[in-house]
N, C-alpha and C positions, 0 to 999 in steps of 0.2 A: 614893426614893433607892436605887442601889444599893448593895451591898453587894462587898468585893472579890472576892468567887467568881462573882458574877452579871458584873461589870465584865470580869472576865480571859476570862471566856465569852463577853461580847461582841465584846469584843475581840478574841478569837479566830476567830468567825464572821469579822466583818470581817476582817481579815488573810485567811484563806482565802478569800472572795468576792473580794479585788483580784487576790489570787495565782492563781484561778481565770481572774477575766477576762482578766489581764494576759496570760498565757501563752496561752491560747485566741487573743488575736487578734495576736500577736505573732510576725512570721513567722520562722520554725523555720530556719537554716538549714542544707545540707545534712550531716548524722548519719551518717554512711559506720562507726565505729567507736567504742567508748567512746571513747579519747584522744582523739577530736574532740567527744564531748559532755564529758569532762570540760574540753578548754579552751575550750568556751565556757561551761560554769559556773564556768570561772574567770575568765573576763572578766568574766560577769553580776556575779560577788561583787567583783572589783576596782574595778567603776565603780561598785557601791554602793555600797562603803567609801570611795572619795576623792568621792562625794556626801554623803554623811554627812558626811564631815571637814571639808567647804568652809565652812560655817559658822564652826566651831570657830576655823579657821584664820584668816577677814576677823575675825572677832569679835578674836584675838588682836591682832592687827596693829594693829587699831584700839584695845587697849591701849594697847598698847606707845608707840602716836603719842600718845595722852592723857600717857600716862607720862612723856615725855619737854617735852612741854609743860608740864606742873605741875610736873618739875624745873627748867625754864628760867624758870617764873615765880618759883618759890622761891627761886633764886640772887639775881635781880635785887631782889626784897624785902630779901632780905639784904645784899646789896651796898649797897642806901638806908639801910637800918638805919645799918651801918657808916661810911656815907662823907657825910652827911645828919647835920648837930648840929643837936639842937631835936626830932627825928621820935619819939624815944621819949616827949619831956616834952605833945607838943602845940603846939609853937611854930612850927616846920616845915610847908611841904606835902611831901607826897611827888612825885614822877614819874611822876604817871599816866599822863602822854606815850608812858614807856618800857615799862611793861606794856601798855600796847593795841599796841604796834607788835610786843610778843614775841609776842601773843595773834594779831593778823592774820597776822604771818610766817608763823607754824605754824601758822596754818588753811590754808595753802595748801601746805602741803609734804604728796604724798599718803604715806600708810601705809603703802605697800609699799618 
């Protein structure tokens, strides 16, 4: 088992071994003056950061859709509660009719 000093060392190896290769065979292109190597280290950094964030981002979104889903089933629960005599005691059925049909709608409305 490692321990965290040996883990961050390895780690670190690797990182420098991708960062090695990566650049070795990645073709360079032409470097005329710094402000042309610093905008292309700014490009490298810009589509690494909206790589990174793509995740974060479908991940959110596909909250947001749950979210709104599990509010539209909660309304409609409530609304049976409400308008449904018998559903609190046991005597009632509910509308399960109308929950599958909120549950299919919104599975088919996409995230974004």
């Amino acid at each position: 088992m490692l321990d965290s000093a040996q883990f961050l060392f390895c780690l670190g190896l690797l990182i420098g071994a991708m960062h090695s290769s990566w650049f070795s065979t990645m073709p360079m292109p032409s470097v005329r003056t710094a402000n042309d190597y610093i905008w292309f280290l700014l490009q490298v950094f810009s589509g690494l950061l909206i790589g990174a964030m793509l995740p974060y981002w479908f991940s959110a979104m596909t909250m947001k859709s749950v979210g709104k889903a599990a509010l539209a089933m909660v309304e409609e629960v409530r609304r049976q509660f409400a308008t449904i005599s018998g559903l609190m005691e046991g005597t009632a059925r509910p509308d399960y009719r109308r929950c599958v049909e909120i549950s299919t709608a919104v599975s088919h409305v996409p995230p974004v």
